[in-house]
N, CA, C and O atoms as CSV, one atom per row, in Angstrom:
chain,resi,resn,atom,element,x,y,z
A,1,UNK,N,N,6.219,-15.961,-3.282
A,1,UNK,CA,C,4.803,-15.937,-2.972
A,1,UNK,C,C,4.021,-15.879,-4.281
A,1,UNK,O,O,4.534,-15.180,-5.155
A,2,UNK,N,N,2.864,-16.493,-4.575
A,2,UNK,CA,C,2.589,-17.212,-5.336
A,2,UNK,C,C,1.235,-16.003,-5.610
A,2,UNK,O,O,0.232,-16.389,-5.010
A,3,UNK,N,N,1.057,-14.975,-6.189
A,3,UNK,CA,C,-0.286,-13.731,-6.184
A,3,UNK,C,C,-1.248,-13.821,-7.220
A,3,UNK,O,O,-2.260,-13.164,-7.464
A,4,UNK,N,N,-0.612,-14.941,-7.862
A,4,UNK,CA,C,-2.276,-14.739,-9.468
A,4,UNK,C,C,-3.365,-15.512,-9.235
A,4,UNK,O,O,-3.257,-16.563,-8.603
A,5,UNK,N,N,-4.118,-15.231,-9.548
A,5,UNK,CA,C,-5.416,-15.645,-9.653
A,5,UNK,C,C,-5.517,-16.427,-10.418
A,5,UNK,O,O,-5.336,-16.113,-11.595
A,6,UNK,N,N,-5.927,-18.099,-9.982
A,6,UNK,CA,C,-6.036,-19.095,-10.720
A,6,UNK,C,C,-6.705,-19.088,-11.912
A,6,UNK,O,O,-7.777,-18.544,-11.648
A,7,UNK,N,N,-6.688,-19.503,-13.582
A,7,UNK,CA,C,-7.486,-19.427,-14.222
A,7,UNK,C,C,-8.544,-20.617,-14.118
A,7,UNK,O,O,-8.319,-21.827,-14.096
A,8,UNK,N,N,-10.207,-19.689,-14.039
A,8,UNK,CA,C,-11.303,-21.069,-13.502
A,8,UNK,C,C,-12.224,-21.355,-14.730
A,8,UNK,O,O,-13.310,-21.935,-14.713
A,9,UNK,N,N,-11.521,-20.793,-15.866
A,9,UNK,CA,C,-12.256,-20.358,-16.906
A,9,UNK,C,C,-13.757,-19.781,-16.765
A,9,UNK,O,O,-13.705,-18.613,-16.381
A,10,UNK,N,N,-14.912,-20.181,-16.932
A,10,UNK,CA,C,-15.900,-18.688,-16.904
A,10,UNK,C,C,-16.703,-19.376,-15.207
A,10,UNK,O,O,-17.911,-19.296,-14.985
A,11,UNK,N,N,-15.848,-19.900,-14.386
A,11,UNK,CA,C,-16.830,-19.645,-12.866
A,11,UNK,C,C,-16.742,-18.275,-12.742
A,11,UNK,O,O,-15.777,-17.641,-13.168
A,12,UNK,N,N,-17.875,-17.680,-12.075
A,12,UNK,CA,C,-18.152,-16.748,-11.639
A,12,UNK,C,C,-16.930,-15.985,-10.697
A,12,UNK,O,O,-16.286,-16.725,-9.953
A,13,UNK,N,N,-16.649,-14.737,-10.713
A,13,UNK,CA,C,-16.139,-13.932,-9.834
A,13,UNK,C,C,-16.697,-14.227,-8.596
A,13,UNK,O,O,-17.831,-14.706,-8.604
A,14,UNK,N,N,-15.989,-13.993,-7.250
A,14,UNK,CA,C,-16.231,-14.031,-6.202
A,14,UNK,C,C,-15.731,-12.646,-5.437
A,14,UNK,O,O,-14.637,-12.212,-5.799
A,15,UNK,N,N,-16.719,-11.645,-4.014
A,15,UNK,CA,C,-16.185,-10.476,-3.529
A,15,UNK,C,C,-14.988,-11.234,-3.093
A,15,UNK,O,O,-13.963,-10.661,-3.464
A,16,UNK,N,N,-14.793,-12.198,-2.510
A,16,UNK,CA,C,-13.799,-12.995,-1.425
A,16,UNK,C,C,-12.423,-12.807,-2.183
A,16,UNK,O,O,-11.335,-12.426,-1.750
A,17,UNK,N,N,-12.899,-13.283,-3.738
A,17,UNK,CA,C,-11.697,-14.026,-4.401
A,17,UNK,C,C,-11.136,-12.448,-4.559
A,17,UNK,O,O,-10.042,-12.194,-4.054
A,18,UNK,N,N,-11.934,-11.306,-5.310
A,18,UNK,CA,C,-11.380,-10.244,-5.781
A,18,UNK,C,C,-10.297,-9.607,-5.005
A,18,UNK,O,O,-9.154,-9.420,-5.424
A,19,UNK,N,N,-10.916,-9.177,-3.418
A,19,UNK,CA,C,-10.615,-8.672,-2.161
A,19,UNK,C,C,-8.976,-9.311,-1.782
A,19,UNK,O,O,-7.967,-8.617,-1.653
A,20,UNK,N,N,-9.059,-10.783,-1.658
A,20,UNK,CA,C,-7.911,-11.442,-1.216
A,20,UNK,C,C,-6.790,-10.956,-2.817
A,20,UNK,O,O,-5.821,-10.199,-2.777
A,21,UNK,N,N,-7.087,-11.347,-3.500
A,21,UNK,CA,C,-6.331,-10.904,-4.736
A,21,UNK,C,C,-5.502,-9.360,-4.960
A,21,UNK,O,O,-4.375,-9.147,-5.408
A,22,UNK,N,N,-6.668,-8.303,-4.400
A,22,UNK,CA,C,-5.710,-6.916,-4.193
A,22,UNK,C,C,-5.034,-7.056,-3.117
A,22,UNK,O,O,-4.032,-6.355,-2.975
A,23,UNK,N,N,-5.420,-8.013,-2.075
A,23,UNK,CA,C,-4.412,-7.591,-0.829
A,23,UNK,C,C,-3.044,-8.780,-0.782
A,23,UNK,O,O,-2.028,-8.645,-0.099
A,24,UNK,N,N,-3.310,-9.764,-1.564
A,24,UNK,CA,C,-1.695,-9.993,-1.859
A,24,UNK,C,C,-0.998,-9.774,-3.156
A,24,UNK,O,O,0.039,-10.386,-3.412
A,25,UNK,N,N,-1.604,-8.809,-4.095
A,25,UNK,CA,C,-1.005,-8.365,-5.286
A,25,UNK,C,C,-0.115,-6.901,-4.897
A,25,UNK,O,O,1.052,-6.654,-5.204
A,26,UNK,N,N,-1.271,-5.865,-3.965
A,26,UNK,CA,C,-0.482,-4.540,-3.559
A,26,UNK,C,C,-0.915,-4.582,-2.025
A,26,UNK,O,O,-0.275,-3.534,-1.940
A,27,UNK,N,N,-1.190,-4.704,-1.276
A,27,UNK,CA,C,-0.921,-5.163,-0.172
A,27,UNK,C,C,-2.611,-4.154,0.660
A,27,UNK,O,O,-2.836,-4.148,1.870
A,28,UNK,N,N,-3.165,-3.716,0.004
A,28,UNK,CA,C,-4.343,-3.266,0.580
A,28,UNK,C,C,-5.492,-3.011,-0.752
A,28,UNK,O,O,-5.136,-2.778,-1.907
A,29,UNK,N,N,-6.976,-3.121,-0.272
A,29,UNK,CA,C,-8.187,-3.267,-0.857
A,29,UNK,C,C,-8.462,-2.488,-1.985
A,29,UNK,O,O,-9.547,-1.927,-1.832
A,30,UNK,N,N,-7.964,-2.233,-2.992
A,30,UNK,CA,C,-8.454,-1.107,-3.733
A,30,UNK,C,C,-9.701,-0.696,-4.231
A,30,UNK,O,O,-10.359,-1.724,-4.389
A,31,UNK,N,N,-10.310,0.213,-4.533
A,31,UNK,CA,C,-11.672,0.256,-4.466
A,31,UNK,C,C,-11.636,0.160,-6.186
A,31,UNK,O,O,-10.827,0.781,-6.876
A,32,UNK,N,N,-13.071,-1.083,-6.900
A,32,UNK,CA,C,-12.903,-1.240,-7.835
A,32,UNK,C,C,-14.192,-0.600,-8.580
A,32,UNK,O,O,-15.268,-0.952,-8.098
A,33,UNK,N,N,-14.254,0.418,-9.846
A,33,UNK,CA,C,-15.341,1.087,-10.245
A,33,UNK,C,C,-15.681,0.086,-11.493
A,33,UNK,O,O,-15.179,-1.006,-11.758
A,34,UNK,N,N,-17.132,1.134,-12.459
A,34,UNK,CA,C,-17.145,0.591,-13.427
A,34,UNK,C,C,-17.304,1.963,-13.614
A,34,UNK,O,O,-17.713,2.769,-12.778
A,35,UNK,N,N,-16.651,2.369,-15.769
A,35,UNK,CA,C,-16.878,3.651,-16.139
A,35,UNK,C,C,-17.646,3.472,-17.393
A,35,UNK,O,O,-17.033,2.606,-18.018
A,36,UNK,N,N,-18.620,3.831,-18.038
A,36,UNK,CA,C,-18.969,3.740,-19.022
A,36,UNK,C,C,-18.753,5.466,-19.519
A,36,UNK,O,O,-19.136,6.483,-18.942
A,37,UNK,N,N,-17.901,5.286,-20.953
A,37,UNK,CA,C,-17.588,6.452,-21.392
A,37,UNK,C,C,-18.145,6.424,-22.996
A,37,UNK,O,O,-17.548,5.594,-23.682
A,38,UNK,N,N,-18.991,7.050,-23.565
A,38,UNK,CA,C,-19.575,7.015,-25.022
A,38,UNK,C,C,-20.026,5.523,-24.943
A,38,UNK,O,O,-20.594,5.078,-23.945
A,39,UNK,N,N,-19.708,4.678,-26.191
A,39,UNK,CA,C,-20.030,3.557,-26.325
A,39,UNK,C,C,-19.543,2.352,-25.634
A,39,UNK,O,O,-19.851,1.191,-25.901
A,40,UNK,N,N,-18.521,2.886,-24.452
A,40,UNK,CA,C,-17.456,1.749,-23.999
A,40,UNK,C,C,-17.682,1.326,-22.222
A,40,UNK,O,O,-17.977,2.155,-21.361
A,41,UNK,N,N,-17.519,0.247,-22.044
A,41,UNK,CA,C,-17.549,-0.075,-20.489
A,41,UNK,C,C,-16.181,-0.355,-20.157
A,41,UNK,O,O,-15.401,-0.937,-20.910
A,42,UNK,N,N,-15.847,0.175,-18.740
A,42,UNK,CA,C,-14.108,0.215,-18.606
A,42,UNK,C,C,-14.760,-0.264,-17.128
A,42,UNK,O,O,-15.835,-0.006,-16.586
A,43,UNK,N,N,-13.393,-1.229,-16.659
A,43,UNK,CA,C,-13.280,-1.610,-15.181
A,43,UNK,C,C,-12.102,-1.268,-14.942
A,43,UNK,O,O,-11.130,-1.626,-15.608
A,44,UNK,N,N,-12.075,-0.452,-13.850
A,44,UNK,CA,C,-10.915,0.787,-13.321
A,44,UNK,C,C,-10.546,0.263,-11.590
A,44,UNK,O,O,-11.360,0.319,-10.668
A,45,UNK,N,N,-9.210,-0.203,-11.494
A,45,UNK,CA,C,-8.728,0.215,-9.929
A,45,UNK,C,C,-8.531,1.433,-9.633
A,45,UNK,O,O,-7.628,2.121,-10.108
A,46,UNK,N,N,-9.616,1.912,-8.575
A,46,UNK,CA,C,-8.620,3.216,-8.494
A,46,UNK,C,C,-8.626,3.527,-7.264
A,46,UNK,O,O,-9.477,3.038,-6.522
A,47,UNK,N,N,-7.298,4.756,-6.614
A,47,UNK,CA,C,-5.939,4.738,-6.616
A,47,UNK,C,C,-6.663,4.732,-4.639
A,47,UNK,O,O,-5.766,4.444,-3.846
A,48,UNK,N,N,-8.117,5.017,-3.936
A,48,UNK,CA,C,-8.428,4.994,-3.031
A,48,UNK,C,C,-8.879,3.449,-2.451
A,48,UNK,O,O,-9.650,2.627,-2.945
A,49,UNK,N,N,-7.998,3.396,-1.078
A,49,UNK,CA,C,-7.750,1.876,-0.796
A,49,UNK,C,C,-9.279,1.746,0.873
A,49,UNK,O,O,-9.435,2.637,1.708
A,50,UNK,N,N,-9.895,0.728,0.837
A,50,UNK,CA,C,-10.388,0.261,2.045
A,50,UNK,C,C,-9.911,0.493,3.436
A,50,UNK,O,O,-10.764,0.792,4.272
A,51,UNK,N,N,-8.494,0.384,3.847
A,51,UNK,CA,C,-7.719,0.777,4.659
A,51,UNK,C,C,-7.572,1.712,4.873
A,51,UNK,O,O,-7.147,2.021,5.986
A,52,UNK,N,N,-7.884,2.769,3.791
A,52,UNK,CA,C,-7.429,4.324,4.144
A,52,UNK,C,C,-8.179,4.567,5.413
A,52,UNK,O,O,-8.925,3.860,6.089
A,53,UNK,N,N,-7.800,5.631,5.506
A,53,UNK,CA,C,-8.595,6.374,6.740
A,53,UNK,C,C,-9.274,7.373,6.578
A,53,UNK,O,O,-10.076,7.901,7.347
A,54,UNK,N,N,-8.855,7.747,5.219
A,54,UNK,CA,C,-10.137,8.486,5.009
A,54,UNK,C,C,-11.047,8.217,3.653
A,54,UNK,O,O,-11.630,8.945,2.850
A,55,UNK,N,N,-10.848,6.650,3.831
A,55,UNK,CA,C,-12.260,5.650,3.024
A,55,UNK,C,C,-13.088,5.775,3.077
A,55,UNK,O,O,-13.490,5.241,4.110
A,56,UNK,N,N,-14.337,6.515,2.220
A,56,UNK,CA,C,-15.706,6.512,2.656
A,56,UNK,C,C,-16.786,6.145,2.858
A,56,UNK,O,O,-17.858,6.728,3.022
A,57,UNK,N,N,-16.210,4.208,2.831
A,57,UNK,CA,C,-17.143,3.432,2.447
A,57,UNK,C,C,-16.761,2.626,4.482
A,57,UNK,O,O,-15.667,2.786,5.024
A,58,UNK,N,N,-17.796,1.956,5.078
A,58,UNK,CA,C,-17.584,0.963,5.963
A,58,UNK,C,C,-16.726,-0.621,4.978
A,58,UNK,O,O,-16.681,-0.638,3.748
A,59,UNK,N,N,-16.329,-1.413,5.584
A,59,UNK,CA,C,-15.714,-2.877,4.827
A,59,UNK,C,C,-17.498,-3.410,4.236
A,59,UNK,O,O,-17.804,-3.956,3.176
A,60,UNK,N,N,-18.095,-3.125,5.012
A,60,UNK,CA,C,-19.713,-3.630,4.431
A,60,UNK,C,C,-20.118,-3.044,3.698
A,60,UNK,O,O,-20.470,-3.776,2.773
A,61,UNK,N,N,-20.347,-1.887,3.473
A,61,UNK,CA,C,-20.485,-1.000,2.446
A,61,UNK,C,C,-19.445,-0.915,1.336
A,61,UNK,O,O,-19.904,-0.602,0.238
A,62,UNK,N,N,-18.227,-1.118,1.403
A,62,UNK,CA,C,-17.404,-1.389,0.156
A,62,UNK,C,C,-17.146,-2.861,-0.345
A,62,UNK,O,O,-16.296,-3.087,-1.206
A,63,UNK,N,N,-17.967,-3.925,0.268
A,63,UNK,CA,C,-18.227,-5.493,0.311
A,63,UNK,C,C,-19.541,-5.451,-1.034
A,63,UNK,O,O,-19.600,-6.028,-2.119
A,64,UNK,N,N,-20.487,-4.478,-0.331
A,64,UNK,CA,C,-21.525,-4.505,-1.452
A,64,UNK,C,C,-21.776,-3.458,-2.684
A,64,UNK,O,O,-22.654,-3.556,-3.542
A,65,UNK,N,N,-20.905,-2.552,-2.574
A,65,UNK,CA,C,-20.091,-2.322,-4.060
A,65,UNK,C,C,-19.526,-2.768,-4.894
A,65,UNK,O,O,-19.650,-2.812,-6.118
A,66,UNK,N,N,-18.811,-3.149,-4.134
A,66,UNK,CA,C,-18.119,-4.619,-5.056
A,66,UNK,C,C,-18.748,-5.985,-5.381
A,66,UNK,O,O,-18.134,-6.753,-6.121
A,67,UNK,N,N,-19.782,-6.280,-4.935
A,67,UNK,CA,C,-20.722,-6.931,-5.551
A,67,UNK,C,C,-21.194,-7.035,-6.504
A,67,UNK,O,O,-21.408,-7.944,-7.306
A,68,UNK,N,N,-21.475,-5.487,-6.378
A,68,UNK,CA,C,-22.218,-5.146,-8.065
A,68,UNK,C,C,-21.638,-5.035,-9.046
A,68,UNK,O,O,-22.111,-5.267,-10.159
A,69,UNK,N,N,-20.060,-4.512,-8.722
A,69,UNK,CA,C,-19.181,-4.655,-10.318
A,69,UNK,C,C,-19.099,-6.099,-10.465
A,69,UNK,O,O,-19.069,-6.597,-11.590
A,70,UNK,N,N,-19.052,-6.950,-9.199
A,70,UNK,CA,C,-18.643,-8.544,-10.200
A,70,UNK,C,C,-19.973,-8.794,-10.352
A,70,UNK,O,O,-19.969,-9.524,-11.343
A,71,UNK,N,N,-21.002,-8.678,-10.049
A,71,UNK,CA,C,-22.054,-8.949,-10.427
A,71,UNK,C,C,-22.132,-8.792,-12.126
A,71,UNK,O,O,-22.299,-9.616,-13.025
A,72,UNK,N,N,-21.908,-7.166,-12.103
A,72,UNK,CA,C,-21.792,-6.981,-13.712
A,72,UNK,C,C,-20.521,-7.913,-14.706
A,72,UNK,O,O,-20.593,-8.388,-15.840
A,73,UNK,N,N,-19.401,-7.895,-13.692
A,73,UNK,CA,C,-18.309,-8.991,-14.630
A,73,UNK,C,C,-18.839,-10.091,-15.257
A,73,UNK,O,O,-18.731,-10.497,-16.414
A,74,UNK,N,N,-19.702,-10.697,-13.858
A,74,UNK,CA,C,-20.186,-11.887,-14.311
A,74,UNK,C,C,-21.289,-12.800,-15.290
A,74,UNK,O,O,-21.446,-13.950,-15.702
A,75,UNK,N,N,-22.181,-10.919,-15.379
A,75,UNK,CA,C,-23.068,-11.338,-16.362
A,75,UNK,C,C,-22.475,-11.053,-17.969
A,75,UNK,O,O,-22.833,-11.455,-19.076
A,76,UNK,N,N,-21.559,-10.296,-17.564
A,76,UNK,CA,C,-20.941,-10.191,-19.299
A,76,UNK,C,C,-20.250,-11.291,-19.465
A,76,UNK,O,O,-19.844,-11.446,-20.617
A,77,UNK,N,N,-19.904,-12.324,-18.511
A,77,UNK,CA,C,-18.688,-13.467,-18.797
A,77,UNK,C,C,-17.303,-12.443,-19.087
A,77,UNK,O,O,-16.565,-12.336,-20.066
A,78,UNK,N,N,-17.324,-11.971,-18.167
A,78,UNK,CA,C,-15.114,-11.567,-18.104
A,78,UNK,C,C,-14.774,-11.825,-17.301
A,78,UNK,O,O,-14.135,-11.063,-16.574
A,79,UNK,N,N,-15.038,-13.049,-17.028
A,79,UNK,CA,C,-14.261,-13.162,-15.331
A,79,UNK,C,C,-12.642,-13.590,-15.831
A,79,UNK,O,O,-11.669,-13.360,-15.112
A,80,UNK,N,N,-12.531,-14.330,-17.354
A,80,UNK,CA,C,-11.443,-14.803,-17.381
A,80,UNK,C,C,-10.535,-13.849,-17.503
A,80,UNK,O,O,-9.442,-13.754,-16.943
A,81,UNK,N,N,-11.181,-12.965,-18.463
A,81,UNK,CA,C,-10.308,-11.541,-18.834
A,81,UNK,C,C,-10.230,-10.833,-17.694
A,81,UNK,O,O,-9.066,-10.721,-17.310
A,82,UNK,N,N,-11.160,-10.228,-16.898
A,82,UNK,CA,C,-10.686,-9.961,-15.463
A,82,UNK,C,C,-9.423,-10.704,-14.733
A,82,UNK,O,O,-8.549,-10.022,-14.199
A,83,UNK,N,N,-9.385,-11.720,-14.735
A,83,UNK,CA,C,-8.416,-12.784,-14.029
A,83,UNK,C,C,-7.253,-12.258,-14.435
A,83,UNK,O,O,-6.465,-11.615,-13.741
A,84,UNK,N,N,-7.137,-12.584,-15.754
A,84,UNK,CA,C,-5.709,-12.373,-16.174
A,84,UNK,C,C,-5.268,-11.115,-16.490
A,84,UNK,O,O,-4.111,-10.793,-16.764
A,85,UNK,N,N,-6.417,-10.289,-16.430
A,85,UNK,CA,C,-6.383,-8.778,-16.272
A,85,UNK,C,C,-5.124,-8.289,-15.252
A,85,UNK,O,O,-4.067,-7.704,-15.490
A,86,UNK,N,N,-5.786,-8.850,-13.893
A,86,UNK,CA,C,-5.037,-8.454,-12.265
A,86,UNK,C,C,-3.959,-9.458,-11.948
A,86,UNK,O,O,-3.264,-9.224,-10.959
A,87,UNK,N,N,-3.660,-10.863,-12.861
A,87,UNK,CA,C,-2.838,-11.279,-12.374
A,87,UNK,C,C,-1.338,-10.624,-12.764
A,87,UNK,O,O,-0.333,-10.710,-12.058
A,88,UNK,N,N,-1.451,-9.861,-14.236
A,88,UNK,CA,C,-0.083,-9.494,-15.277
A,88,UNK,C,C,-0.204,-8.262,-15.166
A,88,UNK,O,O,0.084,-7.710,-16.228
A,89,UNK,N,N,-0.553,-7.435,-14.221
A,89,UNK,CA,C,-0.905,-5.843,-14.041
A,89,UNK,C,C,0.497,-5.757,-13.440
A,89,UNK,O,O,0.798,-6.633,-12.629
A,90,UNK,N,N,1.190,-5.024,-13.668
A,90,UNK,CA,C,2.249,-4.465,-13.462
A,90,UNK,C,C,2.308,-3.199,-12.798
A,90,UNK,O,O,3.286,-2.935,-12.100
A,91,UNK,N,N,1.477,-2.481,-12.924
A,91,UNK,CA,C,1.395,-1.008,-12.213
A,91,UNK,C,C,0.763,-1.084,-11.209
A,91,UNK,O,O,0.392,-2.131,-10.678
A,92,UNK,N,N,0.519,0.292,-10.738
A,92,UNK,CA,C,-0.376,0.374,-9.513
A,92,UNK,C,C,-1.000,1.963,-10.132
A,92,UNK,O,O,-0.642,2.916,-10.823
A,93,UNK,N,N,-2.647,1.257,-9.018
A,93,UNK,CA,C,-3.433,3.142,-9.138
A,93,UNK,C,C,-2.601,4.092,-8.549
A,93,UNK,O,O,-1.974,3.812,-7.527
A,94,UNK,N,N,-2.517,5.295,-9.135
A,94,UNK,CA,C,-2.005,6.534,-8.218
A,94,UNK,C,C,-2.973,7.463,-8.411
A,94,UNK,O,O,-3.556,7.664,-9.476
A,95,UNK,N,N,-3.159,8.070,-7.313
A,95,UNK,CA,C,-3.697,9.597,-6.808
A,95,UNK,C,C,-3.883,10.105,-8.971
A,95,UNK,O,O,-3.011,10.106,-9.840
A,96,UNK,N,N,-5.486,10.467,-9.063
A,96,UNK,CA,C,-5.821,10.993,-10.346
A,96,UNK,C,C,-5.847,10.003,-11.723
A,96,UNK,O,O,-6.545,10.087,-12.733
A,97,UNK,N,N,-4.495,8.751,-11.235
A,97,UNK,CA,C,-4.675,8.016,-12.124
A,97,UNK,C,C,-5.167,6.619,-11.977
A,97,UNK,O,O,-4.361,5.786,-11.560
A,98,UNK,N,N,-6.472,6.223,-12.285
A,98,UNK,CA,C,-6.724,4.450,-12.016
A,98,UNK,C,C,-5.938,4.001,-12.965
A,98,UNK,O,O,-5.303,4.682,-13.770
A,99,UNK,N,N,-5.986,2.600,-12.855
A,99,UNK,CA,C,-5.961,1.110,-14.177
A,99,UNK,C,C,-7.230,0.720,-14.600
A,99,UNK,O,O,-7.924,0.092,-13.800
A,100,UNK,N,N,-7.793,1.054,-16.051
A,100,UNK,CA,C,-8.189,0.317,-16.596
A,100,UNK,C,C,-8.144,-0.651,-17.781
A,100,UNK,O,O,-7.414,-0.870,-18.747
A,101,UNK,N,N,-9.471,-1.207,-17.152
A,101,UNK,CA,C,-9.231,-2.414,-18.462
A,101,UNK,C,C,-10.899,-2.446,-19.015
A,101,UNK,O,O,-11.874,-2.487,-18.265
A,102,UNK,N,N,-10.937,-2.415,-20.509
A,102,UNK,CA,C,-11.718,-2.163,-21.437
A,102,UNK,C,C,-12.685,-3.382,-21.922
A,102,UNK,O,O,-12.199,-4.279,-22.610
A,103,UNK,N,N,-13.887,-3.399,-21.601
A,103,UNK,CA,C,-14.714,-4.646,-20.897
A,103,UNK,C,C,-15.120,-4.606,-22.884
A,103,UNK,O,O,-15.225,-3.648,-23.650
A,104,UNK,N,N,-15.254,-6.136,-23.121
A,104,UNK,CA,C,-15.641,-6.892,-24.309
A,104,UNK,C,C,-17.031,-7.232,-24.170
A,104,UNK,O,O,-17.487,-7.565,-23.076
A,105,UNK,N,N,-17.501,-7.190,-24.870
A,105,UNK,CA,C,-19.413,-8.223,-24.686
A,105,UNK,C,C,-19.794,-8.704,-25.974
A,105,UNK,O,O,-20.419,-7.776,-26.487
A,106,UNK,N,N,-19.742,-9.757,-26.842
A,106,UNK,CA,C,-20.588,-9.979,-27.532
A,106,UNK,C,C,-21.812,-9.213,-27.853
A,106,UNK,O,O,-22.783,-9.968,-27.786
A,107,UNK,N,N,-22.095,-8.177,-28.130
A,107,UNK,CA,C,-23.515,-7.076,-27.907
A,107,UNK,C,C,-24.244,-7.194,-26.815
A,107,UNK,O,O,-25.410,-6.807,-26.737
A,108,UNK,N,N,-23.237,-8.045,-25.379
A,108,UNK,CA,C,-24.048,-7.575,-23.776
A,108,UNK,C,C,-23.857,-6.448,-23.581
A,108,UNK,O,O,-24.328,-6.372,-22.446
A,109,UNK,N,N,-23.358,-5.012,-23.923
A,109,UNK,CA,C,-23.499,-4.005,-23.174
A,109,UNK,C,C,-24.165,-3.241,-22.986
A,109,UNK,O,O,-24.204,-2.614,-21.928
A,110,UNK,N,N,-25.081,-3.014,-24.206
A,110,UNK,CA,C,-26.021,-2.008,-24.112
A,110,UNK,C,C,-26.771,-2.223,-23.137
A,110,UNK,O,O,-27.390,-1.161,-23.065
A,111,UNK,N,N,-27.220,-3.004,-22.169
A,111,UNK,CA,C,-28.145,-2.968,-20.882
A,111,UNK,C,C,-27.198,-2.492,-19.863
A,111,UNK,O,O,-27.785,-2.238,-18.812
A,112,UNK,N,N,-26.099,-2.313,-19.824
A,112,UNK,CA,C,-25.216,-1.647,-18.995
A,112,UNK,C,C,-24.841,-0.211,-19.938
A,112,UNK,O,O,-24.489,0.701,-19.190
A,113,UNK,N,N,-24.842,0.132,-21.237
A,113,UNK,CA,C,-24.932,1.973,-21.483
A,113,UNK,C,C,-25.943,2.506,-21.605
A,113,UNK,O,O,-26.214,2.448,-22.805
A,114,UNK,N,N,-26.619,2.956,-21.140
A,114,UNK,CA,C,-27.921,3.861,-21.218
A,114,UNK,C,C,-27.967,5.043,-21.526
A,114,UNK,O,O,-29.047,5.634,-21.549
């Protein structure tokens, strides 16, 4: 079975594309954050899935969360680095611990650290 994410070079992220991508990489939705820590922007899986049952988001409400992080992917241009981010990820989130990955910008970030 065939799980990476095609490289589209800089088309835009899609919720569709992200969504289908966690659920045939680990087999359910993971909820995806953004962390800004000091000077740095990090995009984190972490370790609470859509499916859970005790998810605290509706699928619509965790549809338009996830909006807004690719929203933000997409205005920094990482969709490629995202891509190949989740296709060569080898681990999985656990309970306390996400995956991240450490977002690049040409000097786009400061409108995302405040």
């Amino acid at each position: 079975m065939d799980i990476s994410i095609p490289r589209k070079g800089s088309q835009p992220l899609e919720v569709e594309e992200v969504m289908s991508f966690l659920q045939k990489r680990w087999g359910v939705t993971y909820e995806l954050k953004l962390l800004v820590k000091g000077k740095s922007l990090f995009l984190q899986i972490m370790w609470r899935f859509l499916e859970q049952q005790s998810f605290p988001l509706s699928e619509e409400e965790y549809r338009e969360e996830l909006a807004k992080v690719v929203d933000v992917l997409n205005r920094l241009d990482q969709t490629s680095e995202v891509r190949a981010w989740l296709s060569f990820q080898n681990a999985r989130p656990r309970v306390g611990r996400a995956l991240s990955l450490p977002l690049k910008a040409d000097g786009g970030l400061e409108e995302f650290l405040l």
